[in-house]
C-alpha positions in Angstrom: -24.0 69.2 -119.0 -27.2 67.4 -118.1 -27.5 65.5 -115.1 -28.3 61.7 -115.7 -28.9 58.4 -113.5 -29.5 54.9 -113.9 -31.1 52.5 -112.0 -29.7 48.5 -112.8 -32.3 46.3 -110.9 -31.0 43.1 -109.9 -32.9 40.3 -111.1 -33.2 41.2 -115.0 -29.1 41.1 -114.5 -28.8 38.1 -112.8 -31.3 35.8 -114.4 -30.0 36.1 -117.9 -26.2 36.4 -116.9 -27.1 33.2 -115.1 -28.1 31.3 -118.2 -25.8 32.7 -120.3 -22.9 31.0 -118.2 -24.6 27.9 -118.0 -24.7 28.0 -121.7 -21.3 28.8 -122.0 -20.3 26.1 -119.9 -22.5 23.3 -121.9 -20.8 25.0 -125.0 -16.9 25.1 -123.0 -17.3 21.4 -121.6 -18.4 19.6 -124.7 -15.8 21.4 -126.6 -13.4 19.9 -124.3 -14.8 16.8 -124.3 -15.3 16.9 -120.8 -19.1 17.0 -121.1 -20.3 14.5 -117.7 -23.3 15.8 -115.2 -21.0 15.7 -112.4 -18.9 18.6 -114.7 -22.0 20.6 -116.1 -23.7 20.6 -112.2 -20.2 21.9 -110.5 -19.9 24.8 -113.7 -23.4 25.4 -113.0 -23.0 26.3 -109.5 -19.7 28.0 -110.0 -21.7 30.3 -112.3 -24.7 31.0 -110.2 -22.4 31.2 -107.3 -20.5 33.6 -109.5 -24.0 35.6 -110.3 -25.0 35.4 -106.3 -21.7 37.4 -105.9 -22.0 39.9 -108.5 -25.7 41.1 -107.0 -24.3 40.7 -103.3 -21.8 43.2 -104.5 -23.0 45.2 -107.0 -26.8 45.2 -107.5 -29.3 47.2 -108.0 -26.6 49.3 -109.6 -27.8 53.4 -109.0 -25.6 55.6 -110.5 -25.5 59.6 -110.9 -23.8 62.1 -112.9 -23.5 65.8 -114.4 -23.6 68.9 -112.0 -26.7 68.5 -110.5 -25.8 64.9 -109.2 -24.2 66.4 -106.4 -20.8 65.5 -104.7 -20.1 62.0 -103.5 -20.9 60.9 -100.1 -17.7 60.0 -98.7 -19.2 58.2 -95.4 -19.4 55.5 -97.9 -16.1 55.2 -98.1 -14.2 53.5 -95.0 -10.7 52.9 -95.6 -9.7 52.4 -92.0 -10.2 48.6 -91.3 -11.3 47.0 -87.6 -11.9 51.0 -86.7 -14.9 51.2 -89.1 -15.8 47.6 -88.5 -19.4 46.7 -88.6 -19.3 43.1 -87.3 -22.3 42.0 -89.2 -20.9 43.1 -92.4 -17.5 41.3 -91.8 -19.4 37.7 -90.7 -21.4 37.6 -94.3 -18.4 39.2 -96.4 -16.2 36.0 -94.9 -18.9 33.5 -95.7 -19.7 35.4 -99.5 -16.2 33.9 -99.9 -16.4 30.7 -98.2 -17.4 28.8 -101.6 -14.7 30.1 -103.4 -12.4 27.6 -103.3 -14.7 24.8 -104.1 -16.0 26.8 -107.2 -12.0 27.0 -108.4 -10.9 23.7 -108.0 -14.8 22.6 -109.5 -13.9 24.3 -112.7 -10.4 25.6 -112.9 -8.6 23.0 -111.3 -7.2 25.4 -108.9 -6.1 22.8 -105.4 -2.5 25.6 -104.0 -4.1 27.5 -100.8 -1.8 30.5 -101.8 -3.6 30.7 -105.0 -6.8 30.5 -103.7 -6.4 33.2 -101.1 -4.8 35.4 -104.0 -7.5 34.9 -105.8 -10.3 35.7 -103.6 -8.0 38.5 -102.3 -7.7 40.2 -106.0 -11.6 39.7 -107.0 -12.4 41.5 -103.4 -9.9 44.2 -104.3 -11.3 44.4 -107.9 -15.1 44.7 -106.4 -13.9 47.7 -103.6 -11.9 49.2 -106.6 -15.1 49.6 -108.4 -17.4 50.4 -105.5 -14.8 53.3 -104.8 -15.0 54.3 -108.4 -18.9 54.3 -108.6 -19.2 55.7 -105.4 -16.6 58.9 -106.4 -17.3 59.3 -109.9 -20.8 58.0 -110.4 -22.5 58.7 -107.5 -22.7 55.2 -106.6 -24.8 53.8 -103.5 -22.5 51.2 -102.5 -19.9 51.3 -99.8 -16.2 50.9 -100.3 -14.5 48.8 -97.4 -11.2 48.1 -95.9 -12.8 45.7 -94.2 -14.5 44.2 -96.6 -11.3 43.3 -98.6 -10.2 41.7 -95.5 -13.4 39.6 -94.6 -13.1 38.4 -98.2 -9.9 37.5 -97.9 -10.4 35.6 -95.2 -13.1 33.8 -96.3 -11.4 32.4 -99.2 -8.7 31.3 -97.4 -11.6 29.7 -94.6 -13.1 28.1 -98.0 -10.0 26.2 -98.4 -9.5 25.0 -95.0 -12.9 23.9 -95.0 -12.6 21.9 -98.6 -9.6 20.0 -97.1 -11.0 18.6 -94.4 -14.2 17.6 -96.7 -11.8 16.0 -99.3 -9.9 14.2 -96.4 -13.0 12.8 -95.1 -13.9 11.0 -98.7 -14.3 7.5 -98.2 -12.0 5.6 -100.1 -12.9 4.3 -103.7 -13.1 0.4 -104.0 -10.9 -1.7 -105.6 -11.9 -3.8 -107.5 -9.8 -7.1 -107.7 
């Protein structure tokens, strides 16, 4: 079997995925009926937030395979969390998430804490889950954290304590008599 690799640059990902979604959302909101500016700019961040995310995470995409690709390096893998800590690495993976909850409640309507912080815990688990993946059966160049899943976590929870004291601070709206 013939060895093979790909390299997935990130910017010719991002840019189109990025309009795609804020197509999608045009198409989504108006179909709704829902189509205001305040809608189309808080989808439109959600998706470019969504895209920032995707090439924190996972671009440039290199991947390996066939005999010649070698084994996988396993020092990429660090399931041992706070051990294998690299403190750097756990500040930005906690504010990667921070957004989160604004960007749910934005467009999905999504206002429970518990939901948020499941949420942000399952899309960290879903983007170590592939890292691991890559990394074992592709030859991937990305690292698969423990501590990463926890940062995450903890940012989207942080998110949410940070969009309640911003929505408690909201002036009133007048009334009109």
């Amino acid at each position: 079997m013939p060895t093979g690799q790909i390299e997935v640059p990130a910017l010719p990902v991002m840019i189109p995925l990025g309009v795609v979604l804020m197509v999608v959302a045009v198409l989504v909101l108006r179909r709704r009926g829902e189509l205001t500016w305040n809608r189309i700019v808080a989808w439109w961040l959600s998706g470019w937030y969504a895209v920032a995310v995707l090439g924190a995470t996972m671009l440039p995409l290199r991947l390996a395979w066939g005999p010649e690709a070698g084994g996988p390096e396993l020092y990429r893998f660090l399931p041992v969390p706070i051990v294998t800590m690299r403190p750097g690495d756990f500040v930005l993976n906690v504010l990667m998430l921070v957004p989160l909850a604004a960007a749910l409640r934005a467009v999905f309507g999504v206002r429970d804490r518990r939901r948020v912080v499941w949420i942000g815990f399952v899309i960290s688990l879903a983007i170590e889950t592939t890292q691991l993946l890559m990394l074992l059966f592709l030859h991937g160049t990305r690292w698969a954290d423990s501590n990463d899943l926890i940062a995450n976590t903890l940012g989207a929870w942080l998110g949410w304590v940070v969009l309640q004291r911003i929505l408690r601070h909201q002036p009133e709206p007048a009334v009109r008599s």
